[in-house]
C-alpha positions in Angstrom: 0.0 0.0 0.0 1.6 3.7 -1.0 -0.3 5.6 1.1 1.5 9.3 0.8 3.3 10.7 4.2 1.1 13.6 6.1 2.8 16.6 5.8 2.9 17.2 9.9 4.9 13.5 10.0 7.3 15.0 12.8 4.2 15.7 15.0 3.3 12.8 15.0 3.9 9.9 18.8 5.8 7.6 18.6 2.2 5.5 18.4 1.5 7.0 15.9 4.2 6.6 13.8 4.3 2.8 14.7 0.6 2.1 13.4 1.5 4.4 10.3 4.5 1.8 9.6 2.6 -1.0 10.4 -0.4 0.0 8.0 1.8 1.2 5.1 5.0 -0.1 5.1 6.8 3.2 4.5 10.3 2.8 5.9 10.1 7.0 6.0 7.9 6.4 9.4 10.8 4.4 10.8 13.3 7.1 9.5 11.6 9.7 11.9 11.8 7.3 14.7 15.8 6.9 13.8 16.0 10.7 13.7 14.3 10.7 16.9 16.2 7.7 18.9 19.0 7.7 17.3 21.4 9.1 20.0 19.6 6.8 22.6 20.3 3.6 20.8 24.0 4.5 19.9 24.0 5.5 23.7 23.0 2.2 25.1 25.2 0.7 22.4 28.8 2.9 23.7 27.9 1.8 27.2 28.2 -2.3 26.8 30.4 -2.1 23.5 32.6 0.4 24.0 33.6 1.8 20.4 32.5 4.2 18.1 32.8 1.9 15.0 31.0 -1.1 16.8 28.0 0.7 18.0 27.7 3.1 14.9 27.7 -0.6 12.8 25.1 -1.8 16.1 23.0 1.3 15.7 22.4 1.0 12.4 21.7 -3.0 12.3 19.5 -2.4 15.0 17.3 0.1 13.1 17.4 -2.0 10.0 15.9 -5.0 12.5 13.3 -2.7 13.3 11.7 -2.8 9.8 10.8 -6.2 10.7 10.0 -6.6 14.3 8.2 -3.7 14.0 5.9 -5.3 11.4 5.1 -8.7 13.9 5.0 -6.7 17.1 2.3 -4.8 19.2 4.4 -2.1 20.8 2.8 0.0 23.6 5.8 2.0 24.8 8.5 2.7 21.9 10.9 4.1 23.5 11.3 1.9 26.8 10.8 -1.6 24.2 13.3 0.6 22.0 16.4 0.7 24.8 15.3 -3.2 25.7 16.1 -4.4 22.2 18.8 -2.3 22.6 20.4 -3.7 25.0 19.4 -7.3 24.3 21.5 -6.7 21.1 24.1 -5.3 22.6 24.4 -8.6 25.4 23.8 -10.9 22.8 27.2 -9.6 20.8 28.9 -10.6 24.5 27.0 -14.1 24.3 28.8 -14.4 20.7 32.2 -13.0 21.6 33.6 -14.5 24.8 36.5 -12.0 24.3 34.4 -9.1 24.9 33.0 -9.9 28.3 37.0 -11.0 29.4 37.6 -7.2 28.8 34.5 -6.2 31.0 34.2 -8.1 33.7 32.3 -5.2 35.6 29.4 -7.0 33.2 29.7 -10.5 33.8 26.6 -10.2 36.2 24.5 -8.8 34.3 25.4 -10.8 31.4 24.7 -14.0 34.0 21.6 -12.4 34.4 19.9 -11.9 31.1 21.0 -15.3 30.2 19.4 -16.7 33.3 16.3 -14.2 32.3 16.2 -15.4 29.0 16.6 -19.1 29.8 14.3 -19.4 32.8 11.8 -17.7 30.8 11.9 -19.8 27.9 12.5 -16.9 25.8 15.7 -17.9 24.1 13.6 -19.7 21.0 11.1 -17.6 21.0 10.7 -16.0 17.7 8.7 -13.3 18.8 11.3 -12.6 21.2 10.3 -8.9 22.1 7.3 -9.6 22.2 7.5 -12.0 24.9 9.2 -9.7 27.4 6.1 -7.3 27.0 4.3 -10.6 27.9 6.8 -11.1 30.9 6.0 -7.5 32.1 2.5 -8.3 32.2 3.4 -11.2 34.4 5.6 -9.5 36.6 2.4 -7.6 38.0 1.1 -10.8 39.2 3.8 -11.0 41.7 3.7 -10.5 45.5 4.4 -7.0 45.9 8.2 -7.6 47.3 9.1 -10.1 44.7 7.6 -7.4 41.7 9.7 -4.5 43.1 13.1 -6.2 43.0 12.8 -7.8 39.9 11.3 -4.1 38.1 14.1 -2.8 39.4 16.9 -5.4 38.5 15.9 -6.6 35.2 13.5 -3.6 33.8 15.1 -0.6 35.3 18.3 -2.6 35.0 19.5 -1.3 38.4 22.7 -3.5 40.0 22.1 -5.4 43.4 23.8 -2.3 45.7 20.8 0.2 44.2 17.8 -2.4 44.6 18.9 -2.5 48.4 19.5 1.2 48.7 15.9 1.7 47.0 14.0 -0.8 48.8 15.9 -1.3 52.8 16.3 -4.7 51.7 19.7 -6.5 52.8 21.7 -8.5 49.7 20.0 -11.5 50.8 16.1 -10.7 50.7 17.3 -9.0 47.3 18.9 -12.0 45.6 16.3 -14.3 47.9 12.8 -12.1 45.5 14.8 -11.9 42.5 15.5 -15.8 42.8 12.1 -16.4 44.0 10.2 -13.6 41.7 12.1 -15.3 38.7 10.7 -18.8 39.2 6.9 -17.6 40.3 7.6 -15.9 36.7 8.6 -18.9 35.0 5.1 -20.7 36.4 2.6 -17.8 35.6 4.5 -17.9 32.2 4.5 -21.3 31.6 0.4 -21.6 33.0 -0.1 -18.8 29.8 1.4 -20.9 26.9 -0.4 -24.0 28.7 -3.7 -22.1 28.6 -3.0 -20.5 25.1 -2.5 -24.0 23.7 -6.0 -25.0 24.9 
């Protein structure tokens, strides 16, 4: 479908601009949403890759991959699903490279972690994989009230152990004790969905 651009396209949301893409196919939609996010992307990028040539050549594959996941995904929030494929990317080039997380070991726990995320959540097949983790925040409400705060703050607001406890009073313990805990009540509500789903 050719559906000509409105003239007022750098008015539009981010929504907007999304359903526009979905509806017409014209990669200009996505262009404004490069223009707009571009710096936050090559951000996220310089802060787990550390160099210019490696995130500029992220950056851009990232955006490109967005002419496709856009098309199969609902996305509510664009900019906070934006930094989470983001990211994901960026860990997955560490899950590829041993050599890079050597370099870095300041990241080997949260590396640990998103694997452990992605494993325990059965996510690491899925091929609707962004997707999924707006299903897994859905989920995360469905936890006790503890459990939900720690694991917000750990894997959504990707806050390290030290600022969980200095957000919430809670000692390293009961912090590792709900994120341990939170993860496998998640991994049952999750797995209780696709059972119900496949009904």
């Amino acid at each position: 479908m050719n559906l000509s651009l409105p003239e007022n396209i750098q008015s539009l949301s981010d929504g907007e601009l999304v359903s526009n893409y979905r509806l017409t196919g014209n990669n200009l939609f996505v262009g404004e949403l490069y223009k707009r996010y571009l710096h936050l992307v090559y951000g996220v990028c310089m802060k787990y890759l550390e160099n210019t040539e490696d995130s500029k050549d992220a950056t851009e594959e990232i955006f490109i991959k967005l002419l496709v996941d856009l098309k199969k995904h609902e996305v509510a929030h664009f900019r906070g699903w934006l930094h989470q494929v983001a990211k994901n990317y960026c860990l997955m080039q560490f899950r590829k490279d041993k050599t890079r997380i050597e370099k870095r070991p300041e990241l080997q726990e949260e590396l640990v972690a998103f694997m452990e995320w992605d494993v325990n959540l059965h996510l690491d097949n899925e091929p609707n994989k962004e997707g999924q983790l707006l299903g897994v925040e859905a989920a995360i409400r469905q936890l006790p009230p503890d459990q939900r705060t720690c694991i917000e703050l750990f894997y959504l607001q990707e806050q390290s152990y030290q600022q969980v406890m200095a957000a919430t009073g809670f000692d390293f313990k009961q912090v590792k004790s709900f994120i341990q805990n939170g993860k496998r009540n998640l991994k049952n509500i999750i797995s209780r969905q696709h059972a119900a789903q496949r009904r």
